[in-house]
Each structure stands twice: as C-alpha cells, then as structure tokens.
C-alpha positions in Angstrom: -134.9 -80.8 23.7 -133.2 -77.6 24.4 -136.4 -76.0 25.6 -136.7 -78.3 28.1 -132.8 -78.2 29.4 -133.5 -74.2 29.7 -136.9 -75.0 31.7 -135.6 -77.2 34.0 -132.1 -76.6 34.1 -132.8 -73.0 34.9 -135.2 -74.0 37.7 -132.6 -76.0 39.1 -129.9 -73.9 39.2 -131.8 -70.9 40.6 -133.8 -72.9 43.3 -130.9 -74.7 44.9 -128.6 -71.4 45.7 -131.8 -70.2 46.6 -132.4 -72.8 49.3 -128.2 -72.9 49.6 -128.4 -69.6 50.4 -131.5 -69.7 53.0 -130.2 -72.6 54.9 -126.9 -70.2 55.3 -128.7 -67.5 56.4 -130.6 -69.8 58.9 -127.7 -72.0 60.2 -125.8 -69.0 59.9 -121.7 -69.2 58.7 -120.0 -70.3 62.5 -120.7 -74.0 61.3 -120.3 -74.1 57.5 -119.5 -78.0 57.2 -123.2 -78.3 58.2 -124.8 -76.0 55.7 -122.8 -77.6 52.8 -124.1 -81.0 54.0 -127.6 -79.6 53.9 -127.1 -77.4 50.4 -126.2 -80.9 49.1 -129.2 -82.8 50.1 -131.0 -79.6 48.7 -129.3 -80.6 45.4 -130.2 -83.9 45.3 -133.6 -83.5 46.4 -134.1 -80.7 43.6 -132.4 -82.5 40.7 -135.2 -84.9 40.6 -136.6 -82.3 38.1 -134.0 -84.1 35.7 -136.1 -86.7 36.5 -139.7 -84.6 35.7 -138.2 -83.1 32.8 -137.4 -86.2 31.0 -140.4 -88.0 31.9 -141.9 -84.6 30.3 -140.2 -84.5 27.4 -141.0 -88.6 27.0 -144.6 -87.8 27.3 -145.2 -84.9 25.4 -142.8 -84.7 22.6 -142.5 -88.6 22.1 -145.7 -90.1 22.7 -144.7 -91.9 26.0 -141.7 -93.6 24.3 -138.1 -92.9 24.5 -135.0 -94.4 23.9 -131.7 -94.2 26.2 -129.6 -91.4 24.3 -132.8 -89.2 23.7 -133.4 -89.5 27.3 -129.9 -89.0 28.5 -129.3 -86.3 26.4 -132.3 -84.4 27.8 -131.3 -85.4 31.1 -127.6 -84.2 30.6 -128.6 -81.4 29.0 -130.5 -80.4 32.0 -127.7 -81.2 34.3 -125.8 -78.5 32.4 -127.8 -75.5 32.3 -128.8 -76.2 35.7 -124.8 -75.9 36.2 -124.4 -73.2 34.0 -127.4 -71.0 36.1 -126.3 -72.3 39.8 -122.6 -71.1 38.7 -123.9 -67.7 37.4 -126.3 -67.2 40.6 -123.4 -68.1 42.9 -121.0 -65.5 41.2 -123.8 -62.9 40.9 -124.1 -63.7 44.8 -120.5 -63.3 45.1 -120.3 -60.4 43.9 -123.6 -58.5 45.4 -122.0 -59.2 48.8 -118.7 -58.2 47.7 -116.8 -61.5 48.2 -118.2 -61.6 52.1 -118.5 -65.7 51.9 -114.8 -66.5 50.8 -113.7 -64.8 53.8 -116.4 -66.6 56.2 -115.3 -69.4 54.6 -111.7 -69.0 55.0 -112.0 -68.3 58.8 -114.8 -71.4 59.6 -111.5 -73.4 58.0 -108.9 -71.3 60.3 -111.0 -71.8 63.2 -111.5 -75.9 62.6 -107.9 -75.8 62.4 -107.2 -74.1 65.2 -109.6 -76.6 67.1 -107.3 -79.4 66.2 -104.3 -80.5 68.4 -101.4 -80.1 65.9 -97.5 -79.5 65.6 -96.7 -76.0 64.8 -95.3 -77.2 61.3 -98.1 -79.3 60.6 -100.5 -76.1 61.4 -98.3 -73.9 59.7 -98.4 -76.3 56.6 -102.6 -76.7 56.8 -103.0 -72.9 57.0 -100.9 -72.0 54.5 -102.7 -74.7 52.1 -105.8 -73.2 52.9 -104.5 -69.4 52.1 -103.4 -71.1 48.8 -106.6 -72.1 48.0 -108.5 -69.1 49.3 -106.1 -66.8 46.8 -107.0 -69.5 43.8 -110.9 -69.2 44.5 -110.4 -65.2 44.1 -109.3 -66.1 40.6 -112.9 -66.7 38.2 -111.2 -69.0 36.0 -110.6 -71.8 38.9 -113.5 -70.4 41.1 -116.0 -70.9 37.8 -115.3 -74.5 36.8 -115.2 -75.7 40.8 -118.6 -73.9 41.1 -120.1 -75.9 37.7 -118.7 -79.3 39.4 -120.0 -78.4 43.0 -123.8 -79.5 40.8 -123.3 -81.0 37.5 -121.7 -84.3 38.4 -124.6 -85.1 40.7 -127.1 -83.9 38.3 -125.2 -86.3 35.7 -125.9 -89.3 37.7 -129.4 -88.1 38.3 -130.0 -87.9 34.4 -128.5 -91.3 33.9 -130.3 -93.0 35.8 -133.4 -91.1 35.2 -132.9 -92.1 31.4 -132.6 -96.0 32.4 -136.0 -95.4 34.5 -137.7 -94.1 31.7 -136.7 -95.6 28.6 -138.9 -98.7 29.9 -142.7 -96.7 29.0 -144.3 -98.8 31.4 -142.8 -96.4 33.9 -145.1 -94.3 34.9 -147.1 -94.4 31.3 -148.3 -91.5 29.7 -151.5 -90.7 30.3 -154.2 -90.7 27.1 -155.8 -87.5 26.8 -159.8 -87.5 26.3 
C-alpha cells in the first residue's frame, strides 16, 4: 500500500506544480486569479491518478476485489504524499527563485485593490490585511501547512469517492491474464 501512495502520490505532486508553474509562465503573473483557477483544474484533472492507483492496487495486489477502508486508505494515502511532494516542490521553487512569487503575488492583490472604488479607511484596512498575510506566508510554519491544504483536501474527496467507485469489482473488472 505504501508503494503505491509513493508512486502515485509522488507523480501527483511533482506533475501539478509542474503544469502550475507552466501555465504561470504562459499566462504570465499580471492576472494571477486566472492561473490559480487553471492550476486548480490542473489538480483535479491530475488527481484522477488517486483514482488509477487504487484501481491498481485493487487489481494487482487484491485480485480485482477491495473493500472501502483498503481502498480509501490507499486513496488517502495517495492524497498525502501527493501533498507532501507538491508542498516540498513549491518551497524548493520558492526558494530557487528567491521568494520572487510572494512578491508578484502581493502586488497582483495591491493592484486589484487599487482597481476597486473604495474609502480611504476601507483601502487602508484591505491593504494592511494583505501585508499581514504576506509577512505570515514568509513564515514556513504557516506558509507549509496552507501549501499541503492548497492539494490534499481535493485529493481526499477524489480518493473517497474513488474508493466508493471501486469497491463494487464490477467496475471496471480486472482483466484475467492468459
């Protein structure tokens, strides 16, 4: 079981900042509401390995038959390593560009709130919320956890479900070998 949460956890993880990171360079940082919109359908589309690795593990270590918890648990434990590798690419991205994206970020915020018609106190109030969050992000121990939730919830509900699919081996039976 925790072969195949490395296998496919680790592809996971390492193919969606890959393609998170692509569509960024291709959409580019001026509209970054956009790209995260796009990074999540990414996600999505490549946690249906959860899916793959289940099936899998179903198939080849169980003879086409598995219950709910085995399922889910191979499923979940997916979900996390894929988590644990996407949060560990991020930072090493972080890091390589030497924190380049948190201030992109920061000023694609600053620049939708400048585009808004507010009072100066509401402004004042949404821009210093923003620098408050910017200066927690710098901080690894909130910046880690939010990074593991940006993937692992969705890949959660992506096992789940996967592992209600598949405990039913008429789904998409195993195929006899000879």
């Amino acid at each position: 079981m925790f072969r195949y949460s490395l296998i496919y956890g680790g592809i996971i993880g390492v193919v969606v900042i890959a393609f998170m990171l692509a569509v960024m360079m291709v959409m580019g940082t001026d509209d970054l509401s956009s790209s995260e919109l796009a990074g999540y359908a990414v996600m999505l589309a490549v946690l249906s390995l959860v899916f793959i690795g289940i099936k899998r593990f179903r198939d080849v270590e169980h003879g086409g038959v598995i219950k709910f918890s085995q399922a889910a648990g191979v499923g979940i434990g997916i979900a996390a390593v894929a988590g644990v590798f996407y949060m560990v690419t991020w930072e090493a991205f972080l890091h390589a560009t030497d924190f380049a994206f948190v201030e992109t970020y920061k000023n694609s915020m600053l620049a939708s709130l400048d585009a808004q018609e507010l009072s100066e106190a509401d402004y004042a109030a949404q821009r210093d919320t923003i620098e408050e969050n910017m200066a927690m992000y710098n901080n690894p121990l909130f910046r880690l956890p939010i990074t593991f939730i940006e993937i692992f919830p969705v890949g959660l509900i992506v096992a789940l479900i996967s592992a209600f699919v598949l405990k039913n081996p008429k789904v998409l039976p195993a195929r006899a070998n000879g």
